[in-house]
VOGU-3710 file (C-alpha; in Angstrom, 3 decimals, decimal comma):
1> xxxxxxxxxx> 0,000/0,000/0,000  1,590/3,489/-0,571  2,075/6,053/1,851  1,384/8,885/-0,508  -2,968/9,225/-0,671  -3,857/5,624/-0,161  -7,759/6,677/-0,739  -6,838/7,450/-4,307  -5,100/3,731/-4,782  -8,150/2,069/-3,790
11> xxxxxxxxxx> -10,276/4,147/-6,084  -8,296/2,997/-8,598  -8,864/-0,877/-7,113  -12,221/-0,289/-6,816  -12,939/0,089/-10,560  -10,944/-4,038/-10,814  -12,149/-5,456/-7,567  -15,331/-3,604/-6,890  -16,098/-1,713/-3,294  -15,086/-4,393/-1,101
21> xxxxxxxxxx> -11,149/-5,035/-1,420  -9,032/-8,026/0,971  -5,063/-7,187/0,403  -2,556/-8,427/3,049  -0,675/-5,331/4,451  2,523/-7,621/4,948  0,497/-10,481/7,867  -2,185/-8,186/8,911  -5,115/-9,114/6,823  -6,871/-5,808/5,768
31> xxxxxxxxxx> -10,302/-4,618/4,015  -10,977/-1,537/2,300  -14,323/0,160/1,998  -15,044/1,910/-0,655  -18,827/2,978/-0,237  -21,219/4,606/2,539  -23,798/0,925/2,215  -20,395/-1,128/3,280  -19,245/0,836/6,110  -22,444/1,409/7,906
41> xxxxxxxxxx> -23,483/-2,345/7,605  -20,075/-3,315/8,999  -18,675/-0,475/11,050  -22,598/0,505/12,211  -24,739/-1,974/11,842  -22,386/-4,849/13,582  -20,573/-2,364/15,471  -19,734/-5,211/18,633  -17,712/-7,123/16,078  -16,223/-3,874/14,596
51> xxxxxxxxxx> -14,875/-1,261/16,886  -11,709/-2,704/17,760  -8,536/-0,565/16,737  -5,547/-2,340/15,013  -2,041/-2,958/16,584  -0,756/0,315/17,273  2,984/-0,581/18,057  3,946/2,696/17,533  1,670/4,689/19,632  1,671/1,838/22,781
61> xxxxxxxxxx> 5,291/1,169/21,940  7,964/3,014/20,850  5,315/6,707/22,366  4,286/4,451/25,304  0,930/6,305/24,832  -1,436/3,424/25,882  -3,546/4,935/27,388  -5,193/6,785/23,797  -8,559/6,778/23,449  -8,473/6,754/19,843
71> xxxxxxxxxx> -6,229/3,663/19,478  -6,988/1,239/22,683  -9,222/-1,832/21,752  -12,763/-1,235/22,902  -13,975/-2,693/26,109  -14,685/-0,468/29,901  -11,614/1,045/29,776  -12,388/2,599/25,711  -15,989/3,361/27,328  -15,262/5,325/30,224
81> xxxxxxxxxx> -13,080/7,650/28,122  -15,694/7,854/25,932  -18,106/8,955/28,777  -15,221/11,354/30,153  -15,544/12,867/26,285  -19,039/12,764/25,218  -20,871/14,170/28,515  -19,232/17,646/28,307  -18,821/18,010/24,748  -21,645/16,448/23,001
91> xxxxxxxxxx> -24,814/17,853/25,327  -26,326/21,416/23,995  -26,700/22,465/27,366  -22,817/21,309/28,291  -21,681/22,610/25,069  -22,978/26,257/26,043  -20,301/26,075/28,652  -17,679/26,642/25,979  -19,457/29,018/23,740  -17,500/31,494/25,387
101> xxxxxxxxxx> -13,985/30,704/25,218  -15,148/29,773/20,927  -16,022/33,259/20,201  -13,387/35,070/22,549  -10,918/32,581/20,418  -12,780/33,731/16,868  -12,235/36,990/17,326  -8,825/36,548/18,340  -8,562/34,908/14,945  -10,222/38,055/13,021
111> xxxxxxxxxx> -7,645/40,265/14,323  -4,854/38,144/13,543  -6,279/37,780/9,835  -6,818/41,585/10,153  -2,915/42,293/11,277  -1,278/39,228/9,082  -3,580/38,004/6,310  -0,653/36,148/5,034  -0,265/33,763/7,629  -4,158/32,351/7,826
121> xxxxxxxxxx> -3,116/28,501/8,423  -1,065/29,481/11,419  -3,967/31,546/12,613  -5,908/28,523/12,242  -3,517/26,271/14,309  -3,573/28,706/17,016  -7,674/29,286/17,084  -7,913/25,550/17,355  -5,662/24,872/19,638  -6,444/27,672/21,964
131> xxxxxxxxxx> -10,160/26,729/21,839  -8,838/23,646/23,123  -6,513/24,570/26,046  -9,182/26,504/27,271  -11,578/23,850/27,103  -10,098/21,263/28,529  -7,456/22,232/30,667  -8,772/26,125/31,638  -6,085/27,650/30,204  -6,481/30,770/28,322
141> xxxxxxxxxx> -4,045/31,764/25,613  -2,396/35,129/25,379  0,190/35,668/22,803  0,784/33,231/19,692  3,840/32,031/21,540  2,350/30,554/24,856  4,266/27,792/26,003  1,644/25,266/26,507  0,471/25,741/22,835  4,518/25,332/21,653
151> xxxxxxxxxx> 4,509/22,491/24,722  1,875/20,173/23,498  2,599/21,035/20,093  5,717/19,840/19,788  3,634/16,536/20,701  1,036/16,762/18,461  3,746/16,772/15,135  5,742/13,784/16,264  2,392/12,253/16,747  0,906/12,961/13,577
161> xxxxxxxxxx> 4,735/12,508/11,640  3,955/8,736/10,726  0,060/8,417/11,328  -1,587/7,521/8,114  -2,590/3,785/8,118  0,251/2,016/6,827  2,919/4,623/7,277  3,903/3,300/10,644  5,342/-0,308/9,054  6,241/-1,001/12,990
171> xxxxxxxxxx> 2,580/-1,515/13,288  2,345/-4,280/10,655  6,238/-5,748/11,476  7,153/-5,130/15,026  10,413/-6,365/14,718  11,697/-3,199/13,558  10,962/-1,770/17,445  14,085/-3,044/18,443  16,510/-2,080/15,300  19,183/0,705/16,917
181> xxxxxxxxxx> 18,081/4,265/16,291  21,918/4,316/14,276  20,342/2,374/11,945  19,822/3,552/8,617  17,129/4,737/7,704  15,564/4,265/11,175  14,557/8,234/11,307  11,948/7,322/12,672  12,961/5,816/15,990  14,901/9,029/16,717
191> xxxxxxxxxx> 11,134/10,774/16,452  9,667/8,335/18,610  11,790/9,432/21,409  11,653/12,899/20,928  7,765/12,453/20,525  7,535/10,288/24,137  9,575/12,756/25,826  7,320/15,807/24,248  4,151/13,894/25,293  5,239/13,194/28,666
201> xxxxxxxxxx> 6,855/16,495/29,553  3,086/18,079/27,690  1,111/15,771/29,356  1,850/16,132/32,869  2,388/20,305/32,974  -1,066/20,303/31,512  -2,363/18,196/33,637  -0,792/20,163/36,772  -2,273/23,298/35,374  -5,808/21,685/35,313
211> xxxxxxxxxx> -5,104/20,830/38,967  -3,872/24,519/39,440  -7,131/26,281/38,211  -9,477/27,862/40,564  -12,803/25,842/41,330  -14,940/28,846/39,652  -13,481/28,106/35,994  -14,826/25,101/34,358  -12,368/22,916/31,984  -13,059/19,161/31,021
221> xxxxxxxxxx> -9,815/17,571/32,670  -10,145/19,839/35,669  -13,917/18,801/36,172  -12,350/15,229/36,312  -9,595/15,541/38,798  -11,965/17,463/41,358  -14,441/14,633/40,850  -11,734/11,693/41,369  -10,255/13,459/44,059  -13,857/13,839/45,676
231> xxxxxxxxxx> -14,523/10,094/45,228  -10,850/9,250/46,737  -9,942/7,654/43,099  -7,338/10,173/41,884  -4,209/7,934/42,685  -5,619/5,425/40,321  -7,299/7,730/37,543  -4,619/10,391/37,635  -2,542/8,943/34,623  -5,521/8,273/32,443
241> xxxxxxxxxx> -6,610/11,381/33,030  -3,116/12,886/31,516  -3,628/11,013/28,512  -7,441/11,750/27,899  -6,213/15,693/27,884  -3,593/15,033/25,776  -5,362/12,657/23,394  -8,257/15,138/22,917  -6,272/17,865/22,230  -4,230/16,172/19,214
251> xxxxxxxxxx> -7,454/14,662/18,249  -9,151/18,411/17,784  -6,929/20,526/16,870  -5,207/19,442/13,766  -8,970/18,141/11,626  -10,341/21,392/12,466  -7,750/23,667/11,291  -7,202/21,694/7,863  -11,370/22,139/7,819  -10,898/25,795/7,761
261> xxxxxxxxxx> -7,851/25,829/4,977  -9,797/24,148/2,807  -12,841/26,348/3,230  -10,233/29,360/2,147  -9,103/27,725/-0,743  -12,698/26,544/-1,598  -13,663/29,998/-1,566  -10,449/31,602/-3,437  -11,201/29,215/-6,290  -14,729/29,684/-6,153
271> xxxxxxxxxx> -15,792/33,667/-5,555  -19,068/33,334/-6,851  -19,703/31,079/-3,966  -17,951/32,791/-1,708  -19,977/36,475/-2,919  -23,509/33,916/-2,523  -22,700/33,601/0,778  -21,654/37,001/2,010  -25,130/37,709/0,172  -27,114/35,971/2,561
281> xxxxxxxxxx> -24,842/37,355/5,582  -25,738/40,312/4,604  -29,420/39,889/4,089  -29,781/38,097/7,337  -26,913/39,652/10,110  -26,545/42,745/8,357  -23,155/45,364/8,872  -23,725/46,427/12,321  -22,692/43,227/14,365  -21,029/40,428/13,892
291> xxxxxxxxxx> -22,504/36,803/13,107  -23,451/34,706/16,341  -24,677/31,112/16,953  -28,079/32,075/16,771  -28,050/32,904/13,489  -27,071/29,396/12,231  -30,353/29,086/11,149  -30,841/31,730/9,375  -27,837/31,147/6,907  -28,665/28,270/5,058
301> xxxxxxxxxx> -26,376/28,382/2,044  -23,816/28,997/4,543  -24,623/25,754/5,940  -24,325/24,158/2,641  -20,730/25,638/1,896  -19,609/23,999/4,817  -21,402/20,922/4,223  -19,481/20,817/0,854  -16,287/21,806/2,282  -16,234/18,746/3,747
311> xxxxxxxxxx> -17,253/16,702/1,079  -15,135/18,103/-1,252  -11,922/17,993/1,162  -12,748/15,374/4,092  -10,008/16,264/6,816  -9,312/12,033/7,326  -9,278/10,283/3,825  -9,166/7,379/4,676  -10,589/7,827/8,267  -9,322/6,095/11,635
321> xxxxxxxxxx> -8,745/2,141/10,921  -11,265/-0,745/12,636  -10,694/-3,762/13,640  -12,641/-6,981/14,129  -12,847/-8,697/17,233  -14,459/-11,930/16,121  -14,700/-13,427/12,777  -17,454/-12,413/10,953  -19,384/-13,024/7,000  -20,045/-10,354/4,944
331> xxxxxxxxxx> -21,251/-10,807/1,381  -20,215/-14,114/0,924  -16,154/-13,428/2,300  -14,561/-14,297/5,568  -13,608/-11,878/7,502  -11,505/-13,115/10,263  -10,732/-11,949/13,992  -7,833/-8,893/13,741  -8,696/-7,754/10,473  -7,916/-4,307/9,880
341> xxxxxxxxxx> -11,212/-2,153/8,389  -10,030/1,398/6,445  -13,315/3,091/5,341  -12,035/5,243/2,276  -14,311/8,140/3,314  -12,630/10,170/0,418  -13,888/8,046/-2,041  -17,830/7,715/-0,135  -17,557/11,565/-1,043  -17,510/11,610/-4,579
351> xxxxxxxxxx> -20,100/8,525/-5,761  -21,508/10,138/-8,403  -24,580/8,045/-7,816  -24,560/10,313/-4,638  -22,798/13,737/-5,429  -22,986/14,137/-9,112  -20,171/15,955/-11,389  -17,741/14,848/-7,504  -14,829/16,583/-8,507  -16,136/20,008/-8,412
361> xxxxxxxxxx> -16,991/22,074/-5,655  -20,834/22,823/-5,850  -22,518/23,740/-2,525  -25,972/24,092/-4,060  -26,141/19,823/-4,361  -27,346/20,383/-0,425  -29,876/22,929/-1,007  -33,757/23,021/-0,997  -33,760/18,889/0,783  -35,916/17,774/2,574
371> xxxxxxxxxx> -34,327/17,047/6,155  -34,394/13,259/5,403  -32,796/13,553/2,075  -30,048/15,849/3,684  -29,065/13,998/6,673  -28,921/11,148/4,316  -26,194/12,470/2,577  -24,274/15,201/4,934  -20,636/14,930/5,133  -20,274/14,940/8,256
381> xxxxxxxxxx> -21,852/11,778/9,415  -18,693/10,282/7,659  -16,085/12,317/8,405  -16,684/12,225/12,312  -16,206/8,237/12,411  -18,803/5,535/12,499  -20,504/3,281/15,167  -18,909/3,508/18,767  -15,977/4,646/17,404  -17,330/8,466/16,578
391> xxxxxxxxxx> -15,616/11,035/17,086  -17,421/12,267/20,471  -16,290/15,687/19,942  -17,576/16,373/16,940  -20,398/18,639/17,826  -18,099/20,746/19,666  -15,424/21,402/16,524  -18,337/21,595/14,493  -19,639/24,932/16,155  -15,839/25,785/16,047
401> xxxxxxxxxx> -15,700/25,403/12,269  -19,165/27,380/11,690  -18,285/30,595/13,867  -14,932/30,838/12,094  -16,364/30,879/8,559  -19,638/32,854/9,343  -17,333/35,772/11,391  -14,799/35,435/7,725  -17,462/35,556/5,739  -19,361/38,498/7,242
411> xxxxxxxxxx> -15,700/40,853/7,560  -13,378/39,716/4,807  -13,041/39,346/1,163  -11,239/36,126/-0,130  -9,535/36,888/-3,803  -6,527/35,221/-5,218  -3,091/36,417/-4,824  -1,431/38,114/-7,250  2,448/38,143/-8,298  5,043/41,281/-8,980
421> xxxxxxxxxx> 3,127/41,402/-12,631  -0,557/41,820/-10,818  -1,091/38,676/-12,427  -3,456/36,207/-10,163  -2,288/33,513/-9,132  -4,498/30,233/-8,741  -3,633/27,974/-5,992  -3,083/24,308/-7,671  -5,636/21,668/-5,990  -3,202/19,620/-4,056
431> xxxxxxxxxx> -3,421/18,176/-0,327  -0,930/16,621/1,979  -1,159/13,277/2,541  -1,319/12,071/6,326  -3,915/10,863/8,751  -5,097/14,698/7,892  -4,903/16,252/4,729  -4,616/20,140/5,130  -4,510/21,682/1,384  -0,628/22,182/0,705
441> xxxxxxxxxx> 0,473/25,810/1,488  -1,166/28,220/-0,558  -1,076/31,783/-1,152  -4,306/33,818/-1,311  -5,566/37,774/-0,940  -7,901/38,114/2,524  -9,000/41,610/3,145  -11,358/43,776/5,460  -14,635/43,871/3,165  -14,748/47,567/4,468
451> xxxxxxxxxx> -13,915/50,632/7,578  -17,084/48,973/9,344  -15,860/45,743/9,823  -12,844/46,720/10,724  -14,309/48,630/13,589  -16,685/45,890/14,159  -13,417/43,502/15,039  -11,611/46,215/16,444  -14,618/46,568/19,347  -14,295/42,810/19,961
461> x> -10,569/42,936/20,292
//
């Protein structure tokens, strides 16, 4: 299997072998799923046989991160994470909490766009991230170079260095764990260390400055520690609690900033959907105030720009791997007991049967539905997970996503670039390949639609 875009490998397969595909990723056995019917009857539908995770030898191994929500095999331990997740950040009335520390993080964000256009994606980074500290540790960022940001950071690249499915080969031949870092070629084993030290060191200070925070401010991990320490289980919890922090962070943070640069490349390729939707802003917030949560809606083409950002550019291409914990029958095929399941969401996205003309980026393909026909096909019950293996947060980055591009919308102008000549320059449609898959750097033109909104972000500031 490559380790350059997988998804668009088994597109290629799919058109020879059809959307169900067995290949042998050196001894793991391993199926591909190329279509939404496939993945919800498996990864839904017989979700006790499905929700494993494969061997992660590099993230329980050479990271010694066991203790990771996203890659432990399911069973009480997987579930009580889960709970520690879902029951702050999936809840309307729990999710209110952090409304808050979103929009005081948004307009950070419009001021840095307003002060240093050019550097949007690390504006991005630092909006997501900061939303984050804030929310689960109570930590509220000040300058662009706090050190808990650069701290868990530092974490967050090793992490996500060798994450794709299949770029870690120590997960499919676990010899190699014990070949000297000398070695060479064996690159990576010098990251792993750096990476273990990194999460450690990030872990624990942000863990201590949960502990630190005073009873009246609400974050996720320090809700936890007062509650264990309450119940006289801290001793026992403390470490799990470390790595539930640390796990959600790396989890949030780098999906919803590629989410946002591909909505700005979306819209610097495509200004007439980009002018539709500052339209309706217009129409419905109008130029005296700024865009709020309330108004969600109210903006429904908005709604379906973001629905097709997704589509168009899911943030996991190939999503987070299954794996089976039984044997099972599907179709007619065997499907035995450690089986590795990718669900190629990229490829889900553009069925033509589905999304017609796939390729292009057409927002109107979600509007005037009825609300059965549009759940049916939204994005983003694909590119948050499937079964019990959803991404728990989801709700929560999704209100992170909207406020971002409604407050954009409403204040700037999105045009391409131009060179020395004042000729434009369009960005080519290319994205990293990874677990995530921001758009590769990119230059565009983002400007203050006008005086007023400058003053309206200037008042928020």
């Amino acid at each position: 299997m490559p380790l350059e875009h997988p998804e668009k490998l088994f597109a290629e397969w799919k058109a020879v072998y059809g959307d169900i595909i067995f290949l042998r990723l050196f001894n793991t056995p391993t199926v591909v799923l190329n279509t939404q019917s496939a993945a919800k009857e498996l990864l839904e539908r017989r979700g006790t046989k499905y929700s494993n995770r494969p061997n992660a030898v590099w993230m329980t191994e050479m990271l010694k991160w066991d203790a990771n929500a996203g890659t432990m095999q399911a069973g009480e331990t997987h579930r009580k994470h889960r709970r520690w997740a879902q029951a702050p950040l999936f809840d309307k009335a729990s999710l209110e909490k952090f409304l808050p520390v979103q929009i005081r993080e948004m307009y950070t964000l419009l001021g840095s766009l307003l002060k240093d256009p050019e550097d949007f994606a690390a504006h991005f980074h630092r909006f997501s991230g900061s939303v984050l500290l804030d929310a689960l540790y109570g930590h509220s960022v000040s300058a662009k170079d706090d050190r808990y940001l650069a701290l868990i950071d530092k974490a967050l690249d090793g992490v996500t260095g060798v994450s794709a499915p299949g770029a870690a080969l120590v997960d499919f031949i676990p010899i190699l764990q014990h070949i000297p870092s000398w070695f060479p070629g064996a690159w990576w084993k010098r990251l792993a260390l750096e990476t273990r030290i990194a999460l450690k060191e990030s872990s624990e200070k942000t863990y201590l400055l949960a502990e630190s925070t005073d009873d009246d401010k609400y974050s996720i991990v320090g809700s936890l520690i007062r509650e264990h320490k309450e119940n006289g289980t801290l001793v026992s919890e403390a470490y799990e609690i470390k790595m539930f922090g640390t796990t959600m962070y790396v989890a949030g943070t780098d999906t919803t900033k590629t989410v946002m640069q591909s909505f700005i490349l979306a819209m610097v390729l495509h200004p007439e959907v980009f002018l539709k939707a500052q339209k309706e802003m217009d129409n419905v917030v109008g130029h005296d105030r700024l865009p709020t949560i309330d108004d969600r809606g109210s903006l429904p083409y908005l709604e379906c720009v973001l629905k097709e950002t997704y589509r168009w550019a899911p943030p996991i291409p190939v999503g987070i791997p299954h794996a089976t914990s039984e044997d099972d029958e599907y179709r007619g095929y065997y499907i035995p007991k450690g089986t590795t399941i990718i669900p190629n969401i990229w490829l889900m996205l553009r069925d033509p049967e589905e999304y017609p003309e796939p390729d292009s980026f057409i927002p109107d393909r979600f509007w005037g539905l009825s609300s059965a026909e549009s759940d049916r096909i939204d994005p983003k019950n694909l590119v948050f997970g499937y079964g019990r293996r959803i991404c728990p947060g989801r709700r929560f980055a999704d209100i992170s996503v909207w406020l971002a591009a409604a407050n954009i919308v409403a204040t700037f102008d999105i045009h391409k670039a131009r060179d020395g000549t004042g000729k434009e320059i369009t960005p080519v449609i290319e994205f990293e390949s990874g677990l995530s898959s921001p758009p590769v750097p990119f230059k565009c033109s983002i400007k203050p639609r006008s005086q007023q909104s400058v003053e309206l972000i200037m008042n928020v500031l």
